[in-house]
N, C-alpha and C positions, 0 to 999 in steps of 0.2 A: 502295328503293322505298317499303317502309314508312313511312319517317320524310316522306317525300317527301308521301304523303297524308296522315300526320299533320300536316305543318304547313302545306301547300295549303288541304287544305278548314278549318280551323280561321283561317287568315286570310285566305280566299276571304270565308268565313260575316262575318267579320266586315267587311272591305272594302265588300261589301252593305249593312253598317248594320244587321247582325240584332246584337240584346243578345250579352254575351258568356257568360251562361248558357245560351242557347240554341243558337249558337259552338260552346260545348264538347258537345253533346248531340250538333249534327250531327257533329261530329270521332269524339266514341265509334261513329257507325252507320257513318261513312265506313269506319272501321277494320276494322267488323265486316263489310258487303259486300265490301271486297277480301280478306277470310281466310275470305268464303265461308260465313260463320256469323251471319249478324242474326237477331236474336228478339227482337220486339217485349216480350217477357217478363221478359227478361233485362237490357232497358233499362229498364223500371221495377225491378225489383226493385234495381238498383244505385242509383236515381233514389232511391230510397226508404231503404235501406242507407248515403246520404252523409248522409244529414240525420239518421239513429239515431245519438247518440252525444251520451254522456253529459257528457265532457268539453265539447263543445260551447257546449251550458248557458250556459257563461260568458258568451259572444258578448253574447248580448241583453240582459243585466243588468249587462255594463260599459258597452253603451252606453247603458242604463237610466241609470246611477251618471254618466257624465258628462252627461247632458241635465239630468241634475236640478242638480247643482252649479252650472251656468253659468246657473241659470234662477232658485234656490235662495239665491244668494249668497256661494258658498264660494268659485267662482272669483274674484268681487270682492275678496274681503279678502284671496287668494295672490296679488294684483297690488298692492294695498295694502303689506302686509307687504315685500313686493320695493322698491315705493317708499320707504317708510322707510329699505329697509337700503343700498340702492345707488342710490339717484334723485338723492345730489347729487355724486355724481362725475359728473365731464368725459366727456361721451355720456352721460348714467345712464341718461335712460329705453332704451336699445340694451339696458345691462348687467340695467337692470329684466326688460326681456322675456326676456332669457336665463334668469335666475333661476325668473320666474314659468313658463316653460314647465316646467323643472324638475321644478318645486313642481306645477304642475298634469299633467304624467306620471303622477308618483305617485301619483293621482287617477282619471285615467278610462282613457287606455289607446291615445284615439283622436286621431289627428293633425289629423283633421279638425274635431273639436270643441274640441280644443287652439285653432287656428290661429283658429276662428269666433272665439270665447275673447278671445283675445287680441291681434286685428286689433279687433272693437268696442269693446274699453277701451282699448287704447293708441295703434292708429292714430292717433287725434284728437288725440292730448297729444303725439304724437311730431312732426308736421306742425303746429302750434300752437309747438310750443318752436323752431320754425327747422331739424329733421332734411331732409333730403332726401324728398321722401314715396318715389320711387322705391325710394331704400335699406331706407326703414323698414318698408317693406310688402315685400320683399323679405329684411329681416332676420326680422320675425314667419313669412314662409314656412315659411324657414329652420327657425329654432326646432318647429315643428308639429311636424318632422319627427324631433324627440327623443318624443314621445308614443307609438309602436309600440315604444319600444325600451327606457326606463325601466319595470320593472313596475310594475301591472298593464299586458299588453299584448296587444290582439285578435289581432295579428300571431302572437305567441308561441302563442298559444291554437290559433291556425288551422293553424298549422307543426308543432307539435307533436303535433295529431291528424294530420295528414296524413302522417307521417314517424313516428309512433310513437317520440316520445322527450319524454322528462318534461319537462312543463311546468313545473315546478316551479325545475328545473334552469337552466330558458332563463331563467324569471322571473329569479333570484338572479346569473345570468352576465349579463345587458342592463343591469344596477346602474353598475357602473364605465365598459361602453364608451360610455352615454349620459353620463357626464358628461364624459369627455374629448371626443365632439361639441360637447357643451356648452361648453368646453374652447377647442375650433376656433372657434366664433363667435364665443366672448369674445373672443380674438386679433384674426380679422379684422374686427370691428367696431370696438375699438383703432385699427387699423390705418387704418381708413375714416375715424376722426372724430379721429385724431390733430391735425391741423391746423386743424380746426375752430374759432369764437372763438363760438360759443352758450353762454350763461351756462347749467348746469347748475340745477334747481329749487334752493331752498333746504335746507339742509341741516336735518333733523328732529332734535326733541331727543331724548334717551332716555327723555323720560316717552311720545312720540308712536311709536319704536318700540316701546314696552311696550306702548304700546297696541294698536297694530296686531298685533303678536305675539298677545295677549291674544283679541283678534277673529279670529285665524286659527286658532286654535290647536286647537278641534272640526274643523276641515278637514285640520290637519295629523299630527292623530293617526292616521288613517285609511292612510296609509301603512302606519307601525308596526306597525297591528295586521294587515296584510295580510302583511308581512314578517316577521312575528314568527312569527304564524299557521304559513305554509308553511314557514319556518323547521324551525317543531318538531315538523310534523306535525299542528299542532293541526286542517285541516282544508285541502282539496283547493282547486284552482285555482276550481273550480267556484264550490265551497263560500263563496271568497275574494267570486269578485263577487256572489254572491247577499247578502253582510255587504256590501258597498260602497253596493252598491244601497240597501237598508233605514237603515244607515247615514245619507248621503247624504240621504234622506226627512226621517229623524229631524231630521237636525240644522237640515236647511232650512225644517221646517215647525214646531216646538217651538222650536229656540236663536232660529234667525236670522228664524225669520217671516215669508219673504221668496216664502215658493209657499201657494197657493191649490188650491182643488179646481178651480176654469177651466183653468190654468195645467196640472197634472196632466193634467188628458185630453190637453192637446194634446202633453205631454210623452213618455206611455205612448205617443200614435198616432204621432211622428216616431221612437220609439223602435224603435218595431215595422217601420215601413216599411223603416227602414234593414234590420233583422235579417232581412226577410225576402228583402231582396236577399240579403245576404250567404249567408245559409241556402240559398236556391237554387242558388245559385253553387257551394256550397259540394258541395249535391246532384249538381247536373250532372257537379263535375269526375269524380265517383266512378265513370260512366260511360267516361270519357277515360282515368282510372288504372288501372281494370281492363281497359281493352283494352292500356293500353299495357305493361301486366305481362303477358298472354297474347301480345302482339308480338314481346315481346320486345326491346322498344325500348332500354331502359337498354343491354341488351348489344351493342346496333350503334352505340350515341353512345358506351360504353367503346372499342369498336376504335378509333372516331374520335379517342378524346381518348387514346390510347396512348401517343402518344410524350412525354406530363406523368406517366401512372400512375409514372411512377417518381420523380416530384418532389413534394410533396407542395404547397409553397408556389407552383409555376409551373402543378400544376392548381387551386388556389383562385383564381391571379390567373385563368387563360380561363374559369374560372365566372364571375367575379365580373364580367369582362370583357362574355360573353355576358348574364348578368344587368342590367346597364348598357343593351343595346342594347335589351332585352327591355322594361324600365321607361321607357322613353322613348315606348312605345305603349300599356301595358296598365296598369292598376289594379295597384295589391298583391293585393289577396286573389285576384283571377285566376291572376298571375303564382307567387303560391304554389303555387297547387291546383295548376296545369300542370305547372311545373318540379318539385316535390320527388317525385312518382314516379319522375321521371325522373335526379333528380338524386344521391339516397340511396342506390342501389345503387353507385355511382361512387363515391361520397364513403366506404364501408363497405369497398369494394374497397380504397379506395387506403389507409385504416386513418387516415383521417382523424376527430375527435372528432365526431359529429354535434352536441352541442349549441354546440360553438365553431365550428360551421361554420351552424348554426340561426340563431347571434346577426348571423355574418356576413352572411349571406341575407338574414337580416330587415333589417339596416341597409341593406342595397344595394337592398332594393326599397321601403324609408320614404324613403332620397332621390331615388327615381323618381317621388315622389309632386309632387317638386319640381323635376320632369325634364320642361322642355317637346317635345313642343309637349301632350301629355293631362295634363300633371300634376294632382291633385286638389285638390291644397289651393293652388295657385297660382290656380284660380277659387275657390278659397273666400276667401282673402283678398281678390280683384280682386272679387268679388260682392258680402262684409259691405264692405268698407273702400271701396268704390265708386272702385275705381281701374283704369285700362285694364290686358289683359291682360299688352300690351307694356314699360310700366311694370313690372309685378310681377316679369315675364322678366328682364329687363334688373338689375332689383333685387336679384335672388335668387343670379345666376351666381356672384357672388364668394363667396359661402358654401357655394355647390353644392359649389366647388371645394374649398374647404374641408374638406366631411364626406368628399368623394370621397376627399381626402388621409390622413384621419385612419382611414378606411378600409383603407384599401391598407398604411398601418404595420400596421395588424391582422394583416392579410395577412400580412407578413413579421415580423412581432413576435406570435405566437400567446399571448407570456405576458399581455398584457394584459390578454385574457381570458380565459384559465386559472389565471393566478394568484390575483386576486381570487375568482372561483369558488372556489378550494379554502379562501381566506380563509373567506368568507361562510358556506360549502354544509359 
């Protein structure tokens, strides 16, 4: 019965058309009048209690550090650089955007600012060279969806407060399964423009990749020092995006020249608005996770998923399963805050690794982002790149399918990313 009004009023609240910060608020009271215990007191203090936290911090200052690069100039010359090194193979600008999403992961953090990114610069060149616009705008979706999962990553940030397991760890394990994503698209875009007879751009000489190199190379440092940083300890996740952020300033306002004080304001107020959703979001669910910890919920969705606790690989596929149906309606950072109270006492029981179960969660709710019919960054591309939604839909399937796949290896091949881990960490 419990679970029954936990997920009633929580997608009643939302069915209505209330926000999903506010969704989750009514879910936490719904909980608390059927256990006969609401206290208007008790709701605030928790309200209050999700948004104290330290680690947090990061949230606003990665998306600080990506508003500024894409406005700054850094992101132009990691699209640059990518042109140089792969723009004259056969499909190049496809293999271009794969790379530069990459290169611009390392960077900010966010899919969404990724995908803005990199739908305004190469949309136009890819539809111009003769691509499919459908595919092209459907392959940058794609690619977006490597940004929560290469570090620096908001996703990491948000999951890892939530579930109480080192950021640091997630950062260094999302390294290697973002690039076999990356990996997937390469393949299936291959595969898409195999037959293709579009002349590829002109092939660049080695003084024009030096150069490009040359002009990236303040933007490409910035990685390094975030991975090096947490590497050795030299300073916390936090710590990381507060140096990207300033970073990021530095280089755009001194190297590249390219931001202004106008420019700034508008850059700090889209910075903030976003953070402040997320921050709320992030407050409310605190409400929902502490009732569902006094509910008792984890241990009547464990009876339920009992007949997997004995397999470790067949209950990762029905999370990952139910994860899938979940991301086809709700945002990521929702779909975080909700499931991992719910999901980390299961995943601890069954003596499964939280942080290779972290990366996988994260990957399954970055390509819900690109999971119609809410996906997020499928209207962000169909909004910058001014292309119908259905177009972008239709665009994007073939590499859904893709990450979906390279996905679910994880699943059933757990060294992929634990190996590398133990490499890196």
């Amino acid at each position: 019965m419990t679970i029954l009004i936990f997920i009633g009023s929580l997608l009643g609240a939302m069915a209505l058309g209330i926000p999903i910060a506010f969704s989750l608020l009514i879910c936490g009271a719904a909980l608390m009048l059927h256990m006969n215990m609401f206290d208007a007191q008790i709701l605030a203090q928790n309200v209050i209690n999700g948004a104290d936290s330290f680690p947090l911090l990061a949230v606003p200052f990665f998306m600080l550090a990506g508003e500024i690069m894409n406005v700054g100039g850094l992101s132009k010359r990691i699209v640059n650089l990518a042109l140089a090194m792969v723009g004259h193979i056969k499909g190049g600008l496809g293999y271009v955007t794969i790379v530069a999403a990459c290169l611009l992961s390392a960077l900010s953090g966010s899919a969404v600012a990724d995908a803005a990114a990199l739908t305004a610069l190469l949309l136009p060149m890819m539809i111009k060279a003769g691509h499919n616009k459908s595919s092209s705008a459907g392959l940058i979706a794609a690619c977006g969806v490597i940004g929560p999962i290469i570090p620096p990553s908001i996703g990491f940030v948000i999951f890892g407060v939530a579930a109480n397991v080192s950021i640091s760890k997630l950062f260094i394990a999302g390294i290697f399964p973002g690039v076999v994503l990356a990996a997937g698209l390469w393949f299936t875009w291959w595969w898409m423009i195999r037959k293709e007879k579009i002349a590829p751009p002109e092939k660049k000489t080695f003084a024009d990749v030096m150069l490009a190199l040359r002009e990236a190379t303040w933007a490409l440092v910035l990685p390094f020092i975030i991975l090096f940083g947490l590497k050795f300890g030299i300073f916390t996740p936090t710590e990381a995006a507060v140096i990207a952020a300033v970073y990021a300033f530095l280089v755009a306002t001194f190297v590249y020249k390219e931001l202004n004080l106008k420019q700034l304001v508008k850059i700090f107020g889209d910075a903030a608005k976003t953070t402040g959703v997320v921050m709320f979001l992030v407050a409310a669910a605190m409400v929902s996770a502490w009732m569902i910890t006094v509910a008792q919920l984890p241990d009547q969705v464990v009876e339920l998923l009992k007949p997997f606790m004995g397999n470790k690989t067949m209950l990762m596929l029905a999370i990952m399963l139910l994860c899938m149906l979940v991301g086809t309606a709700m945002d990521m950072t929702p779909t975080i805050l909700i499931l991992t109270p719910v999901l980390m006492p299961i995943i601890k029981a069954a003596g499964i690794d939280p942080v290779y179960f972290g990366v996988l969660f994260i990957i399954n709710n970055s390509i819900g982002l690109i999971t119609p019919p809410v996906g997020t960054v499928l209207n962000t591309v169909a909004g910058v790149g001014k292309v119908s939604m259905d177009d972008v839909t239709k665009g994007v399937m073939p590499f859904m399918v893709a990450q979906f796949i390279v996905m679910f290896l994880m699943v059933l091949f757990p060294e992929i990313v634990m190996v590398p881990l133990k490499w890196f960490y």
